[in-house]
C-alpha positions as CSV (number, residue, x, y, z in Angstrom):
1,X,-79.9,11.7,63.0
2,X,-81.4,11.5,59.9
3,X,-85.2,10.8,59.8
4,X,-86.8,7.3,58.0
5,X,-88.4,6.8,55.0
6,X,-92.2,7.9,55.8
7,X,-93.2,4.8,53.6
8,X,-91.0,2.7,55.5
9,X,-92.0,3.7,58.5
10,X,-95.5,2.3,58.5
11,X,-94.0,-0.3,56.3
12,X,-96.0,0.4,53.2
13,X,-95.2,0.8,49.5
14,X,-95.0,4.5,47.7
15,X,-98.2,3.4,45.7
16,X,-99.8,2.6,48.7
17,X,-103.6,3.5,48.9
18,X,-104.9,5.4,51.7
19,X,-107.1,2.7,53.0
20,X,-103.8,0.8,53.5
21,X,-102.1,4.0,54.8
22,X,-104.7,3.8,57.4
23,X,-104.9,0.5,58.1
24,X,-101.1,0.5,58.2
25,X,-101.2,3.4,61.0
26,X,-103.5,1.7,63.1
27,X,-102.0,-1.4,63.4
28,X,-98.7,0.1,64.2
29,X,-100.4,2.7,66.8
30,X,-102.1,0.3,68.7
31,X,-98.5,-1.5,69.1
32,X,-97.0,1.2,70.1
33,X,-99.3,3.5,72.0
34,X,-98.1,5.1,75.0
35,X,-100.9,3.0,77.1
36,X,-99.8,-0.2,75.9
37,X,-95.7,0.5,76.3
38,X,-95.9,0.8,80.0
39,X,-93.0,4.0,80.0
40,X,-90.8,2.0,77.2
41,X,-89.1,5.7,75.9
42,X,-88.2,4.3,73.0
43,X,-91.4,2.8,71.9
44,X,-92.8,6.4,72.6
45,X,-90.4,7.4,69.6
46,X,-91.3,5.1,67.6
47,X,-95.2,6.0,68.3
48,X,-94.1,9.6,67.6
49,X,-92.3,8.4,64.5
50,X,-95.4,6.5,63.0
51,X,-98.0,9.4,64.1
52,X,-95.7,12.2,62.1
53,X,-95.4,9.8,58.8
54,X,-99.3,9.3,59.0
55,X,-100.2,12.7,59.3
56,X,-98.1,13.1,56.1
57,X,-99.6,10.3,54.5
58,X,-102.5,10.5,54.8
59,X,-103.0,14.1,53.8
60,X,-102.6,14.6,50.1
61,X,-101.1,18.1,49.7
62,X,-98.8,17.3,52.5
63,X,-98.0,13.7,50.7
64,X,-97.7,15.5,47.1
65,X,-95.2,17.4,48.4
66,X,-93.4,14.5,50.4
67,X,-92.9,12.7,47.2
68,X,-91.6,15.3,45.7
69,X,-89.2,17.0,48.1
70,X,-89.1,14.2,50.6
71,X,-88.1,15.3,54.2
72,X,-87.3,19.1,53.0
73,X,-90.5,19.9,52.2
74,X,-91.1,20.4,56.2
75,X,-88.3,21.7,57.4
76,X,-87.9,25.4,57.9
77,X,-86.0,27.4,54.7
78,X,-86.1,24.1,52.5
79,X,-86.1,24.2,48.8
80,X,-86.6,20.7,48.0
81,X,-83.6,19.4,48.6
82,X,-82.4,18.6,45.2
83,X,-80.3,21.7,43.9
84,X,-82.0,23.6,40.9
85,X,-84.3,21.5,39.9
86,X,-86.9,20.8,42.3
87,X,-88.7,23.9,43.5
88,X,-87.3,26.3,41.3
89,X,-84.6,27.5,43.8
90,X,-87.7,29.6,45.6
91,X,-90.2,31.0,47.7
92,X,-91.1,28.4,50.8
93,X,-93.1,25.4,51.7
94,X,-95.6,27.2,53.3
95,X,-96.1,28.9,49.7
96,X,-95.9,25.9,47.9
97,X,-98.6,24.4,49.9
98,X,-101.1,27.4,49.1
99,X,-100.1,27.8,45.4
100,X,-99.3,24.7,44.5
101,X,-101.9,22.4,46.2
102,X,-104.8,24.8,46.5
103,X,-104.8,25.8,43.0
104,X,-102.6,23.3,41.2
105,X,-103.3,23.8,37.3
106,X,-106.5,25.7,37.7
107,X,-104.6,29.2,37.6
108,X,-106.4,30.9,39.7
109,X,-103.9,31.1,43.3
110,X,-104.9,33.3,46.1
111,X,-106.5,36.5,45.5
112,X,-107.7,39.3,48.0
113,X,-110.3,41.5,47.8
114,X,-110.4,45.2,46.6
115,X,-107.8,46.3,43.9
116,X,-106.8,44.8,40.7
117,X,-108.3,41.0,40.0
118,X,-106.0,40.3,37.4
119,X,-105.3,36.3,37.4
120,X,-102.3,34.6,38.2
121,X,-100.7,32.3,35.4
122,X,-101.8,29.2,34.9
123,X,-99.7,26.1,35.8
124,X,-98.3,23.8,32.9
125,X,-97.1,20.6,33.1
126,X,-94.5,18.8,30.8
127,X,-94.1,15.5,30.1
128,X,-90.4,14.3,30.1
129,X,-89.6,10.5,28.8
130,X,-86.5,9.5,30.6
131,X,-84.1,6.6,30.0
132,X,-83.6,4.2,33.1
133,X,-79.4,4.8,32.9
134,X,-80.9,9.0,32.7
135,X,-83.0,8.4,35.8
136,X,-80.7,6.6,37.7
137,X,-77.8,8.7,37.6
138,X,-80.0,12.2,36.7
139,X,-79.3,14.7,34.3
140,X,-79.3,18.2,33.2
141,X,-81.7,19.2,30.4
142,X,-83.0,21.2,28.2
143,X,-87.0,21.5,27.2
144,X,-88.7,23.4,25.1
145,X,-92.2,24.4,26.7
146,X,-94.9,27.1,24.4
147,X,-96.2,28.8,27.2
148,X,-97.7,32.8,27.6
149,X,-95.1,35.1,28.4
150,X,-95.1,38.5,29.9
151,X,-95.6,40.9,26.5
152,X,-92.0,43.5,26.4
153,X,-93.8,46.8,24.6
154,X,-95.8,46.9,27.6
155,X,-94.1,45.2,30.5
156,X,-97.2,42.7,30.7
157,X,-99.6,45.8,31.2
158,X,-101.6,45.4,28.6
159,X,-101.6,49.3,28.2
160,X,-99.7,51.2,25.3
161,X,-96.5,52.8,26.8
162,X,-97.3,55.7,27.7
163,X,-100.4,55.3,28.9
164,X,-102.4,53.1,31.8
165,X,-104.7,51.3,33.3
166,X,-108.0,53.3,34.1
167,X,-109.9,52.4,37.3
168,X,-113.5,50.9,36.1
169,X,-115.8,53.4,36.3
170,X,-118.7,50.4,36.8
171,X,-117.4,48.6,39.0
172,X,-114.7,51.6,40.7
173,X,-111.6,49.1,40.8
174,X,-113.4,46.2,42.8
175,X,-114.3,44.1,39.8
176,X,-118.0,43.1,41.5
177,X,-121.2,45.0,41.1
178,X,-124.2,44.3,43.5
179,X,-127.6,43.6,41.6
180,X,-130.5,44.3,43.8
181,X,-134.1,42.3,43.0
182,X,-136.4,43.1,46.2
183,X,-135.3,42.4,49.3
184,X,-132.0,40.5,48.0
185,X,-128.9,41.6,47.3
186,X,-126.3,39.5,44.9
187,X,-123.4,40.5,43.6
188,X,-121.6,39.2,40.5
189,X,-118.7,40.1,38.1
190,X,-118.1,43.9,36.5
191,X,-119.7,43.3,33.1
192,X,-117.4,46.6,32.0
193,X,-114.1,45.8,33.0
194,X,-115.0,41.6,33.2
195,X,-113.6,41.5,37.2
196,X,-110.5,43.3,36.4
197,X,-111.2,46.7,38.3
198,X,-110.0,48.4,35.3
199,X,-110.3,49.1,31.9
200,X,-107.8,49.7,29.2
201,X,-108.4,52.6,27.0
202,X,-105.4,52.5,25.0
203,X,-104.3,48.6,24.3
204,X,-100.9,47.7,23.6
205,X,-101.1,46.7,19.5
206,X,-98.6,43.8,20.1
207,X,-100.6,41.7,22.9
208,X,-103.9,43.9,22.3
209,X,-104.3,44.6,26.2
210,X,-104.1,40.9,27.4
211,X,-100.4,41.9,28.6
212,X,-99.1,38.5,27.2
213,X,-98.1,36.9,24.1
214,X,-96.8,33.3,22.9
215,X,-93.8,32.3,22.9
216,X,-91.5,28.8,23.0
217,X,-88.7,29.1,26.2
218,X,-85.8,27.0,26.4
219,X,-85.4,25.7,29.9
220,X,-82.5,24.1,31.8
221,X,-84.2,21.8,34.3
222,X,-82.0,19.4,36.5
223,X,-83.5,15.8,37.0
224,X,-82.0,14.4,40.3
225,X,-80.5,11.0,40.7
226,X,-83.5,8.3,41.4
227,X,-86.4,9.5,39.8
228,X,-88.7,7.1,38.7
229,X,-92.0,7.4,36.7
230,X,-94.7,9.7,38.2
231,X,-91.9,12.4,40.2
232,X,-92.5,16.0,39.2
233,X,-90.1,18.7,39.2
234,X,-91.5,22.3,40.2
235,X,-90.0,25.6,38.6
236,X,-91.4,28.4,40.1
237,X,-93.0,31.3,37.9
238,X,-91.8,29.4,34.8
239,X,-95.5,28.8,33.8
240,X,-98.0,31.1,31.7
241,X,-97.8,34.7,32.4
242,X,-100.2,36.2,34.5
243,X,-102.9,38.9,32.6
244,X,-101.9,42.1,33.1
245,X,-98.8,42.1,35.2
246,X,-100.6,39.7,37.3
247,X,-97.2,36.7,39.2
248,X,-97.1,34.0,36.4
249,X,-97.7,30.3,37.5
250,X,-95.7,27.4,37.6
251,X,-94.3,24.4,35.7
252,X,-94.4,20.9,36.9
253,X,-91.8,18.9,34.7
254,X,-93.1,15.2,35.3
255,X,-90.7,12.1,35.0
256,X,-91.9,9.0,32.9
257,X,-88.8,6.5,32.6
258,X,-88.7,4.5,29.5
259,X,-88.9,0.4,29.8
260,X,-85.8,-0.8,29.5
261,X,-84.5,-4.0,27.2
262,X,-82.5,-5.7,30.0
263,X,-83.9,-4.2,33.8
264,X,-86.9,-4.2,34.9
265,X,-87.6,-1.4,38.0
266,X,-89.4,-1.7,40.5
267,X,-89.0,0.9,43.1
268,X,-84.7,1.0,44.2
269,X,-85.0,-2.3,43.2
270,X,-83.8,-4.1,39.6
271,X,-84.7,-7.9,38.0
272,X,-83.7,-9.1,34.9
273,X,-83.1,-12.6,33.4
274,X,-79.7,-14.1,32.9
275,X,-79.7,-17.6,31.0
276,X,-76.8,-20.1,31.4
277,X,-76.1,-23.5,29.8
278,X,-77.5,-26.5,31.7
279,X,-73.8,-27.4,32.0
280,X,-73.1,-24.3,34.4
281,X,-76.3,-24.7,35.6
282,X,-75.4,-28.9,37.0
283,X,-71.8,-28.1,36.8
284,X,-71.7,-24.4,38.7
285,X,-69.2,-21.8,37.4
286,X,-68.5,-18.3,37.4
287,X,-70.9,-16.1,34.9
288,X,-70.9,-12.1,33.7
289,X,-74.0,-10.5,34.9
290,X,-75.0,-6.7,33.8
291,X,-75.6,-3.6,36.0
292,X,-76.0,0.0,35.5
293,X,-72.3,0.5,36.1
294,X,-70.8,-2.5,34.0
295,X,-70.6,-6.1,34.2
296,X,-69.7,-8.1,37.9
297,X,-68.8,-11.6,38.1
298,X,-71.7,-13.8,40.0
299,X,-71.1,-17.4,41.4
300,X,-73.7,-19.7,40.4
301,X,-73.6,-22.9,42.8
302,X,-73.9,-26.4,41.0
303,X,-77.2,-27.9,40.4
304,X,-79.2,-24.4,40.1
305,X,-82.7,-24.7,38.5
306,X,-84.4,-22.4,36.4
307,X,-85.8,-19.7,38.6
308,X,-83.1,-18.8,41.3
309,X,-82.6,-15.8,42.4
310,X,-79.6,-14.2,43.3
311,X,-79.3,-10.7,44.7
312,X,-76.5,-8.3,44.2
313,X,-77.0,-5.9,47.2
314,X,-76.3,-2.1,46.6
315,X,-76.8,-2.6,42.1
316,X,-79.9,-1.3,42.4
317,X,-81.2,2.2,42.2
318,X,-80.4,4.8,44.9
319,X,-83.3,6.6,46.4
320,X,-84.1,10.1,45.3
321,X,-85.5,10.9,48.7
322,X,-83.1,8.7,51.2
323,X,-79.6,7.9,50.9
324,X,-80.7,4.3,50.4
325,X,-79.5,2.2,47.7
326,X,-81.7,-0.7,46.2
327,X,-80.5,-3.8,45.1
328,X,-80.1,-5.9,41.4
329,X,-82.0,-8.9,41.8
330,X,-80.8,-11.8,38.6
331,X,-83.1,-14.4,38.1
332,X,-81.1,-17.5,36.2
333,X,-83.2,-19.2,33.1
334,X,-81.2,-22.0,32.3
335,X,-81.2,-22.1,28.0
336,X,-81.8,-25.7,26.3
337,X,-79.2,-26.3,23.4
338,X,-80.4,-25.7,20.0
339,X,-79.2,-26.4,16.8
340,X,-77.3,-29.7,17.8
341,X,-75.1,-31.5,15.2
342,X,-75.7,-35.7,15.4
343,X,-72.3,-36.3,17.7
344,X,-74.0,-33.5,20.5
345,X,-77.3,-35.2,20.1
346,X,-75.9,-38.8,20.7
347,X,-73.7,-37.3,23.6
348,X,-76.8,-36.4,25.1
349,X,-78.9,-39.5,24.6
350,X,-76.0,-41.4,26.0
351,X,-76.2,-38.9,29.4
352,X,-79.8,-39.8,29.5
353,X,-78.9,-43.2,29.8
354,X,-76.9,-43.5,32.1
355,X,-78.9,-41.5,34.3
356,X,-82.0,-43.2,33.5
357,X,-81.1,-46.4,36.1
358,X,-81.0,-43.7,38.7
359,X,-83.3,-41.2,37.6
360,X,-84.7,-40.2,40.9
361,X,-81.5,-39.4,41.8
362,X,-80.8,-37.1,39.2
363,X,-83.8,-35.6,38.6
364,X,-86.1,-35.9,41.8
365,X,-88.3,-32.8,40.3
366,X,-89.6,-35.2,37.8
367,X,-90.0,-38.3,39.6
368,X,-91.7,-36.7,42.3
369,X,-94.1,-34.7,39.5
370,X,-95.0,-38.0,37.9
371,X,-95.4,-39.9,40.9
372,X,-97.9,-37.1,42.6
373,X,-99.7,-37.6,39.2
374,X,-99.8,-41.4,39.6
375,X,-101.0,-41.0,42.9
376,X,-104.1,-38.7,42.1
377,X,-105.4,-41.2,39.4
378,X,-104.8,-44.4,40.8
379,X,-106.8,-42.2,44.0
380,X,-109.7,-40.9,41.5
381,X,-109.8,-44.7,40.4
382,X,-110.3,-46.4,44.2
């Protein structure tokens, strides 16, 4: 059985904040709790159900990666879920959670100690304006990203070819020296080899030893169906080059979806305005509403007033992390005639009329707004 929406599960939105992730939990714990549900198995589930989205939640890496991946990113072998875009087709979650999260842009990763301290890449992150009808259906695109790339004369080295590396005589390959003043000892970088743990004699003459050179790649990145504004798309090692040989970082693609002239978004969910004629409006009649996928007939009832709503269930967007579908929600505006020749204007003059004798009838908005306003000043009067 497939698992909920974490967000739906404690019944809070994806922008939620975590004061209201945490108030949301413990509202829903104490319901449920174990103590309280007296052996009730299924309420146990559901108290295991909440607990698991919370500790999601309300941890940020884990919740970065949620968003992103939705349910894959914790289960075992999962690349994200969404073919080639997300995750770069690589590496695990258990990876992505130390490389990603821990060092996220900073370019620094996980180092040990002893050997070579040559840097990992930095991370990049692109910016990618979307259309909505783009998001909603995804795409398949290419981006051109000026980035550090690995240098070709010297495989990313740094060194001539032909030559090498040379162990630090300073520092001898650990890229710290210990300063001793007194009784205390503190160590701080190689000022020979600048925390490398070697030096390069001979430099290559194309990247002059920093084993990298710029450089504008074309990438193919695969936006998934639902994205909305704010959803980043990881490609492993497609970041700056690391110095020296060193793994290269990542890039984070990140989504921002255009406003569009007709929809408005607002999670799987769509509104926009359709106006009618009063006459369809008192009358009622059959009217062409947009959606993403082309135009569907919508019965409006008589006598609708300006503001209805009317909900087209499954025209919405579907969600990029659940096989939920939102819905298209169509508020009416009902559009005054303008531009009237004399004959329409007398036309309506006489409708007014005739309706005038039984006005309350017709129009029991308006006689019920103008007597509340009788009422209040005849009250402010007494």
């Amino acid at each position: 059985m497939s698992k909920r929406d974490y967000y739906e599960v404690l019944g809070v939105s994806k922008g939620a904040s975590e004061r209201d992730i945490k108030k949301a939990y413990k509202r829903l714990a104490m319901k449920y709790h174990p103590d309280r549900t007296k052996g009730d198995k299924s309420k146990e589930e559901t108290f295991k159900e909440v607990k698991e989205a919370y500790e999601v939640l309300n941890d940020d890496q884990k919740r970065a990666a949620y968003d992103q991946y939705g349910h894959a990113a914790f289960e075992q072998g999962g690349h994200g879920g969404f073919g080639g875009g997300f995750g770069g087709g690589q590496g695990d979650f258990g990876d992505a959670f130390g490389d990603i999260f821990g060092d996220i842009f900073g370019g620094g990763g996980r180092r040990g100690g002893g050997g070579s301290r040559a840097r990992r890449g930095s991370d990049l992150r692109y910016n990618l304006d979307l259309t909505l009808e783009e998001a909603v259906k995804g795409k398949t695109l290419e981006i051109k990203v000026p980035t550090l790339v690995a240098c070709e004369p010297c495989d990313g080295s740094g060194a001539k070819k032909g030559s090498s590396a040379k162990t630090c005589a300073t520092c001898h390959g650990h890229g710290q020296v210990q300063m001793r003043q007194g009784l205390f000892a503190v160590q701080q970088t190689c000022p020979t080899c600048g925390g490398q743990g070697k030096v390069i004699s001979d430099p290559c003459n194309s990247c002059h030893g920093k084993g990298r050179v710029e450089k504008t790649k074309t990438l193919s990145v695969k936006i998934p169906a639902g994205v909305d504004t704010g959803d980043r798309i990881r490609l492993s090692g497609e970041g700056e080059a690391g110095e020296q040989g060193a793994p290269a970082g990542d890039l984070y693609v990140q989504a921002n979806v255009r406003d569009h002239h007709i929809f408005v978004r607002d999670e799987n969910n769509l509104y926009c305005e359709v106006p009618i004629s009063f006459t369809t409006a008192a009358l009622g009649g059959d009217i062409e509403v947009p959606t993403l996928e082309g135009k569907v007939k919508l019965k409006v009832p008589k006598e609708t007033q300006t503001g209805k709503m009317f909900r087209l269930r499954g025209k919405g967007v579907k969600s990029v992390r659940s096989h939920s579908t939102g819905d298209l929600m169509c508020k009416v505006v009902i559009e005054t005639p303008v531009n009237l020749s004399g004959d329409q204007a007398d036309l309506l003059r006489q409708l007014d009329e005739k309706m005038g004798k039984s006005q309350s009838k017709h129009s029991p908005k308006e006689t019920g707004f103008f007597d509340g306003v009788k009422k209040f000043f005849d009250d402010l009067k007494s």
